[in-house]
C-alpha positions in Angstrom: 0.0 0.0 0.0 1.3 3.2 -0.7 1.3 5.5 2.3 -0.7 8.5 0.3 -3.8 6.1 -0.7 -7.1 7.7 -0.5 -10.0 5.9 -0.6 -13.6 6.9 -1.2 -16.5 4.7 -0.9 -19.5 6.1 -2.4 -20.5 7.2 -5.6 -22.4 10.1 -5.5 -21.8 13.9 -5.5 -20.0 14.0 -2.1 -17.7 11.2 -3.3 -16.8 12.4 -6.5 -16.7 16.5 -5.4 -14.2 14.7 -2.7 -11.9 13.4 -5.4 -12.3 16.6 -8.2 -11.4 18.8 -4.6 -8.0 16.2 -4.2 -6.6 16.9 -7.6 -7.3 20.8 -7.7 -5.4 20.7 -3.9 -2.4 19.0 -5.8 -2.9 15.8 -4.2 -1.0 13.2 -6.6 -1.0 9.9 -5.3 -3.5 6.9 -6.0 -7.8 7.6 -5.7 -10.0 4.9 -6.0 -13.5 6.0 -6.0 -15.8 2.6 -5.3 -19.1 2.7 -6.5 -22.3 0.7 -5.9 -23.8 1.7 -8.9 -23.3 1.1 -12.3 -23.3 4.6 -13.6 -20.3 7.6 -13.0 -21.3 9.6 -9.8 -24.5 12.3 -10.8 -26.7 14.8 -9.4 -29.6 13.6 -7.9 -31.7 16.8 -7.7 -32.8 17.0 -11.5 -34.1 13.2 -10.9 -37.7 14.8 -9.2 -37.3 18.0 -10.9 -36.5 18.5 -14.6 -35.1 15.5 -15.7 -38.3 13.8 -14.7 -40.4 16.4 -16.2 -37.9 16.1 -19.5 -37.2 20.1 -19.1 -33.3 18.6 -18.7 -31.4 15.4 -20.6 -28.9 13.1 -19.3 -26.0 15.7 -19.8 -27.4 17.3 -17.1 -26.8 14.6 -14.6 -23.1 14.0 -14.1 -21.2 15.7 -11.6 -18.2 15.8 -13.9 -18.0 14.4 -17.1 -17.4 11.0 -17.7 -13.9 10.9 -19.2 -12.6 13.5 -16.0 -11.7 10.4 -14.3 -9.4 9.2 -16.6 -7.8 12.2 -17.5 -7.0 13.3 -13.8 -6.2 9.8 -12.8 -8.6 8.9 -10.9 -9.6 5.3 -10.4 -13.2 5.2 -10.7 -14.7 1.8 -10.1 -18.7 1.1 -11.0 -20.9 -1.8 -9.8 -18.2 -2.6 -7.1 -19.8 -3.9 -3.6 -17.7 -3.1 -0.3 -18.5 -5.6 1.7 -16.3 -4.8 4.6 -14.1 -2.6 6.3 -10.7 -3.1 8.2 -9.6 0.5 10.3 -7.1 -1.9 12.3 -5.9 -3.0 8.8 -6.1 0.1 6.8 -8.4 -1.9 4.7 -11.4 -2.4 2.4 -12.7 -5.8 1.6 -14.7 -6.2 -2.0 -17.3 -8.4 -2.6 -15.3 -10.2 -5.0 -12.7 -10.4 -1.6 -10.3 -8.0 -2.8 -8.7 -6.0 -0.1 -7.9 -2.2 -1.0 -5.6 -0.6 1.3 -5.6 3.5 2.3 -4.1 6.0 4.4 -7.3 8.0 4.2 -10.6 6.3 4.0 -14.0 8.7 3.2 -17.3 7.3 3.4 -19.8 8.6 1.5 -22.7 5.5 1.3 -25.9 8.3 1.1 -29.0 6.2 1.7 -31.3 4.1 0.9 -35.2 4.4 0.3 -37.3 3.6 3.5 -40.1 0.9 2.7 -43.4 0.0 3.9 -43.7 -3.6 4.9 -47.3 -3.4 2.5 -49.3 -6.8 1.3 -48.8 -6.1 -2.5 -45.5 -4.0 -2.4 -44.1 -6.1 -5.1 -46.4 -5.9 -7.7 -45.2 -4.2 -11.3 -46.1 -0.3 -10.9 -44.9 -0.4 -7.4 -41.7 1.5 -6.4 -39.3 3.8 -4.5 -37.5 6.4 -5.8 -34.2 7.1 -5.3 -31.8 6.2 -8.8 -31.6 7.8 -11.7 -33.3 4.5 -13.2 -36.3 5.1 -10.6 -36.4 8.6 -12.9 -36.2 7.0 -16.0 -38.7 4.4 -15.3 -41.0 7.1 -13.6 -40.7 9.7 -16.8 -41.9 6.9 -19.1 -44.8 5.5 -17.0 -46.0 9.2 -16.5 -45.3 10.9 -19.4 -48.6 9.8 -21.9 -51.1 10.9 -19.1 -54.5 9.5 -17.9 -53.1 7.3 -15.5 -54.2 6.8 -11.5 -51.2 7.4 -9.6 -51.3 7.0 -5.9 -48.3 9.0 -3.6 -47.6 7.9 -0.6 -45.6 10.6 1.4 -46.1 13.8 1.7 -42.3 15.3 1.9 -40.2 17.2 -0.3 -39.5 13.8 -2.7 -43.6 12.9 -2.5 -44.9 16.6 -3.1 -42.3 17.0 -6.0 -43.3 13.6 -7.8 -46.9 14.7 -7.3 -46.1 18.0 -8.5 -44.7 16.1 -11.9 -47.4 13.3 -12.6 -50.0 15.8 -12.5 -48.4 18.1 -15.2 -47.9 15.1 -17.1 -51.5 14.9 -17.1 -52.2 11.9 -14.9 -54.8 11.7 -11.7 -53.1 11.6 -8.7 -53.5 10.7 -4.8 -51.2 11.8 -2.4 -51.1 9.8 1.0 -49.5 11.1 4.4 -49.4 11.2 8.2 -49.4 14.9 8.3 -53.1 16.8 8.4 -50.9 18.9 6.2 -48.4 18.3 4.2 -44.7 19.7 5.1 -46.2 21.1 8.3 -43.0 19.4 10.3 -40.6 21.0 8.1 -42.5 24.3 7.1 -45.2 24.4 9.7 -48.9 24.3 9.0 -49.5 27.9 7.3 -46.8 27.2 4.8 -47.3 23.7 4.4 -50.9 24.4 3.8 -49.9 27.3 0.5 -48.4 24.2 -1.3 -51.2 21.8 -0.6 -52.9 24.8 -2.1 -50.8 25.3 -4.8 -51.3 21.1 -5.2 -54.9 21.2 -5.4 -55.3 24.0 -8.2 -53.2 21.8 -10.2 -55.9 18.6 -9.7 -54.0 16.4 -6.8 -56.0 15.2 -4.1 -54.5 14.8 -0.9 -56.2 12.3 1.8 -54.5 13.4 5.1 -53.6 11.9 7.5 -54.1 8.4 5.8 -51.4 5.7 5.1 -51.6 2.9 2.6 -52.6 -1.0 4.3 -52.5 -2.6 1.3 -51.5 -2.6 -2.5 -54.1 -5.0 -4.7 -53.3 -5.8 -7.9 -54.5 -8.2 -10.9 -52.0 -10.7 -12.7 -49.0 -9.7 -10.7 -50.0 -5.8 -11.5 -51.2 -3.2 -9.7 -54.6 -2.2 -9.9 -55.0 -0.1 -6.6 -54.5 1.0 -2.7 -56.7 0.4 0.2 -55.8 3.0 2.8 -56.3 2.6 6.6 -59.7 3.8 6.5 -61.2 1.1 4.0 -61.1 3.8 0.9 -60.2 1.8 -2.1 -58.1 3.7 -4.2 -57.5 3.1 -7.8 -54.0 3.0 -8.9 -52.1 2.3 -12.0 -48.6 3.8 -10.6 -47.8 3.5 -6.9 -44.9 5.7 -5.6 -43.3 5.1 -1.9 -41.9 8.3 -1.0 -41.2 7.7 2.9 -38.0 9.4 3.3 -34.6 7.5 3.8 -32.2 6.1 5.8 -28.4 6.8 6.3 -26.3 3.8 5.1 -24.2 2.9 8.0 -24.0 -0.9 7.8 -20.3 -0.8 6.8 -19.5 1.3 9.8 -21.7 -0.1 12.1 -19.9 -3.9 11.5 -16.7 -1.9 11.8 -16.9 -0.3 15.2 -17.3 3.1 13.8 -19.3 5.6 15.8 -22.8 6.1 14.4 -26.1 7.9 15.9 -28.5 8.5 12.7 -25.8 8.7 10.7 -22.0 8.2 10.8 -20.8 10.4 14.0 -17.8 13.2 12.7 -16.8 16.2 14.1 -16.7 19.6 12.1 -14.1 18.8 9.3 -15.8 15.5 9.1 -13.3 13.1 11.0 -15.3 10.0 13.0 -13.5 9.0 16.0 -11.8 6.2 14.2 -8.3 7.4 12.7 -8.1 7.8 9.4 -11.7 7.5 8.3 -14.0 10.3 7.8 -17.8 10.8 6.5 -19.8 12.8 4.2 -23.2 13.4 2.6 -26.4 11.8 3.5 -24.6 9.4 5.3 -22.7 12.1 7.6 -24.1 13.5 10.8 -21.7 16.2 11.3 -21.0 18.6 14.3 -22.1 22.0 12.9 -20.0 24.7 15.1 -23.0 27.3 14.5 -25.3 25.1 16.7 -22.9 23.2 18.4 -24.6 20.1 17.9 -24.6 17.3 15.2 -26.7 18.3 11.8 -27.5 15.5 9.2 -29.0 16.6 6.1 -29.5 14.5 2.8 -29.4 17.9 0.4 -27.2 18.4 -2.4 -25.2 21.2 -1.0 -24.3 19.6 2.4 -23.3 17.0 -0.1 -21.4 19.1 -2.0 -19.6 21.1 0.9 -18.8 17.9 2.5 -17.0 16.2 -0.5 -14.7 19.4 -0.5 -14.4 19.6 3.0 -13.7 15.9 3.3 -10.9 16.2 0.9 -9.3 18.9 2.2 -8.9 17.4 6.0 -7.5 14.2 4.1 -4.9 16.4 3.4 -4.1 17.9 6.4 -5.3 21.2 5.5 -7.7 23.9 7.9 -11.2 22.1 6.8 -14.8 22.9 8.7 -18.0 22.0 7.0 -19.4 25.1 8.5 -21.7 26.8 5.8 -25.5 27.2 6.2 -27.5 24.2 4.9 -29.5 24.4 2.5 -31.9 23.2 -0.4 -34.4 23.8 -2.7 -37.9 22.6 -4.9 -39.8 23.5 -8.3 -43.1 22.2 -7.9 -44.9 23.9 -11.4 -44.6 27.5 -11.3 -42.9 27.8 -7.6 -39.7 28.1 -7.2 -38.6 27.8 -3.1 -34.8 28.1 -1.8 -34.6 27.4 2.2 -31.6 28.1 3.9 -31.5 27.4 7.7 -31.0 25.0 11.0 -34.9 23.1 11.2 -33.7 21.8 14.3 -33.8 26.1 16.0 -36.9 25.9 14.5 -39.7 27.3 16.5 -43.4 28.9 16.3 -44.6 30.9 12.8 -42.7 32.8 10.9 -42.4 35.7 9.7 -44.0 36.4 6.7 -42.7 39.3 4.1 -44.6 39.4 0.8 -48.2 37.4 -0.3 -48.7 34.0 0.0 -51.8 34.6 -2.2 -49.0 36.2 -5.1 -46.9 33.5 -5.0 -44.2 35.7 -4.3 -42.8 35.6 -0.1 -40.0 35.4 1.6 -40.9 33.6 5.6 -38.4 33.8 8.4 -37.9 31.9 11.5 -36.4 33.4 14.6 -35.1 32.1 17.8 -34.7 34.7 20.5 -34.9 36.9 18.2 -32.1 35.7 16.2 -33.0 34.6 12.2 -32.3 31.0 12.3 -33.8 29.9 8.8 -35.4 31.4 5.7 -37.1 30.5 2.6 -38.2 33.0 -0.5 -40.8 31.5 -2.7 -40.4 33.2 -6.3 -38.5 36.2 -4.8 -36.7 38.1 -7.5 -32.8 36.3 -7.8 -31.7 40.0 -8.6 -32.1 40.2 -4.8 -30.1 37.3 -4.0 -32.7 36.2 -1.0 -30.7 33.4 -0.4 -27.5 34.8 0.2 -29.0 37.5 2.3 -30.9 35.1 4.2 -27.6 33.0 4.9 -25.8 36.3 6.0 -28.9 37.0 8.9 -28.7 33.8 10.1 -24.4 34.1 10.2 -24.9 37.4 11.6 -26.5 36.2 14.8 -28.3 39.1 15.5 -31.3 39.9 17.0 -34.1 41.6 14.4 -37.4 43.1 14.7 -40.2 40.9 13.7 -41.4 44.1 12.0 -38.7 44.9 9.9 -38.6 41.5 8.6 -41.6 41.4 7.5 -41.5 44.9 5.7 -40.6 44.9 1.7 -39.3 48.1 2.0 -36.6 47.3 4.0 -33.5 46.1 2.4 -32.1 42.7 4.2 -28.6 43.5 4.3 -29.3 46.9 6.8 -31.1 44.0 9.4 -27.7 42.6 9.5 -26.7 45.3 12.7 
């Protein structure tokens, strides 16, 4: 083994912004990127958004293009299965028993789908989504219209798939334990503008309801029968449940893990020479002092670059604000923020009604998330909104809420 080896395990956008980060710090020696899947690392946000809706094409997936790996010498393996790990030995076992050895191990395993343990889940028409061949399977079941598709979850994933099938044409149902949907992440009045917004585009939302069983005809599904005895018809029937860290690896290798792999701020576990990022990471944050895990593309993205940079030695802290965003037909939202601070309304500045608002949330006084729905970009709502909650002071309800007020003079 040569005493520079890095490697990642993980194929996804914190894995492969990890190894693009390595060669533009100058780092020379031997990458090996080990992926589960059998395509180069990609983005996963277009997959619910405009890839699904065919606004975007596969060239719009990759995180870098396909031949980067190659050219920058990085080993880039696809379809590989890890099936162990040795921190005493400075190891990775292989499914096929090969044993990779590293100075530097990052794992970046994302998650995996929750299921429902449903009578019927394995008929044809029934699925999670997760891949980018859940998308493309998805995108050509939806895209002639006139079918009955039945959601069940009513997150960001379910409300964004909902948002699609319906402009595709198609009836749909959207199941969830919420009486509103997003009210644990948004809160009821906000939640209840995009079941709203739903509605006026046809979806029907039976809430809270959960699927007991999926009924089908000749191995195909033909429909849902929720926990109040409403039969459902379904054609398409989409599991949208959330998902869960994968930690088995360090789990059967001694590694710290607490809904999510355990890391302190520059994304080190407690184990030498291993660190964590992405989905998979749940990372001290040092604005709350407390361990965050997020499953967005940005902390994604942050953490593959802040990953890499620790590997090297160099000052690293995954320390920016998280964030994320949706397009569900003609909204656009951007949230920045710590849910976790989260407490009571917030504070609205804009309509709801024009589809044009920004909405604050404050702790003590103190702006600890924000979200603009179809704010102008000239603004930059985002970035301002990042910049209150950094600033850490303590603003007036009112002057939040006022248009007239420029953000950056709340920033004290």
């Amino acid at each position: 083994m040569a005493n520079d080896d890095i490697v990642i395990v993980g194929g996804g956008l914190a894995g492969a912004t990890a190894a693009k980060t390595l060669r533009t710090e100058g780092f020379s020696g031997r990458i090996a990127v080990l992926a589960a899947e059998s395509h180069p690392p990609y983005l996963r946000p277009p997959l619910s958004k405009d890839y699904l809706l065919a606004k975007s094409g596969e060239d719009a997936l990759p995180v870098v293009p396909d031949d980067w790996y190659g050219a920058n010498d990085v080993e880039l393996r696809l379809g590989t299965q890890v099936t162990g790990l040795d921190p005493a030995g400075r190891t990775v076992v292989l499914g096929d028993g090969t044993r990779l050895g590293y100075a530097s191990l990052l794992l970046a395993t994302g998650a995996r789908p929750r299921s429902i343990p449903l009578a019927g889940s394995g008929l044809a028409g029934v699925g999670t989504f997760r891949t980018v061949e859940d998308s493309r399977r998805l995108r050509a079941a939806l895209a002639k219209g006139g079918r009955n598709v039945v959601m069940v979850g009513s997150g960001w994933i379910g409300m964004e798939l909902a948002a699609a099938a319906s402009s595709y044409g198609n009836t749909v149902t959207l199941l969830g334990l919420e009486e509103i949907p997003l009210a644990a992440a948004i809160g009821p009045e906000l939640g209840g503008f995009f079941r709203s917004l739903h509605e006026a585009n046809g979806v029907r939302f039976l809430l809270p309801a959960s699927a007991a069983e999926i009924m089908g005809t000749s191995g195909r599904v033909t429909g849902v029968r929720t926990d109040t005895g409403e039969v459902l018809p379904a054609d398409l029937v989409v599991i949208a449940v959330g998902v869960a860290p994968e930690t088995g690896l360090a789990e059967a290798a001694g590694i710290a893990v607490r809904n999510g792999i355990l890391t302190d701020a520059s994304l080190r576990t407690w184990t030498a020479g291993i660190l964590a990022a992405g989905d998979v990471a749940n990372a001290l944050h040092p604005f709350t002092g407390e361990h965050h895990r997020s499953e967005h593309w940005s902390n994604a993205l942050n953490g593959g670059k802040v990953a890499a940079r620790a590997m090297l030695g160099l000052d690293a802290v995954l320390d920016t604000v998280p964030y994320f965003y949706t397009d569900q037909y003609d909204v656009s939202m951007e949230y920045s923020g710590f849910p976790s601070l989260v407490a009571g309304s917030p504070v609205i500045r804009g309509s709801l009604a024009d589809k044009s608002f920004m909405a604050f949330w404050q702790r003590e006084g103190q702006v600890v998330a924000g979200m603009n729905v179809n704010w102008p970009r000239a603004a930059k709502p985002q970035k301002a909104i990042k910049a209150l909650i950094g600033a850490r002071a303590a603003v007036s309800p009112a002057l939040l809420a006022d248009p007239s007020v420029p953000l950056d003079q709340l920033l004290g």
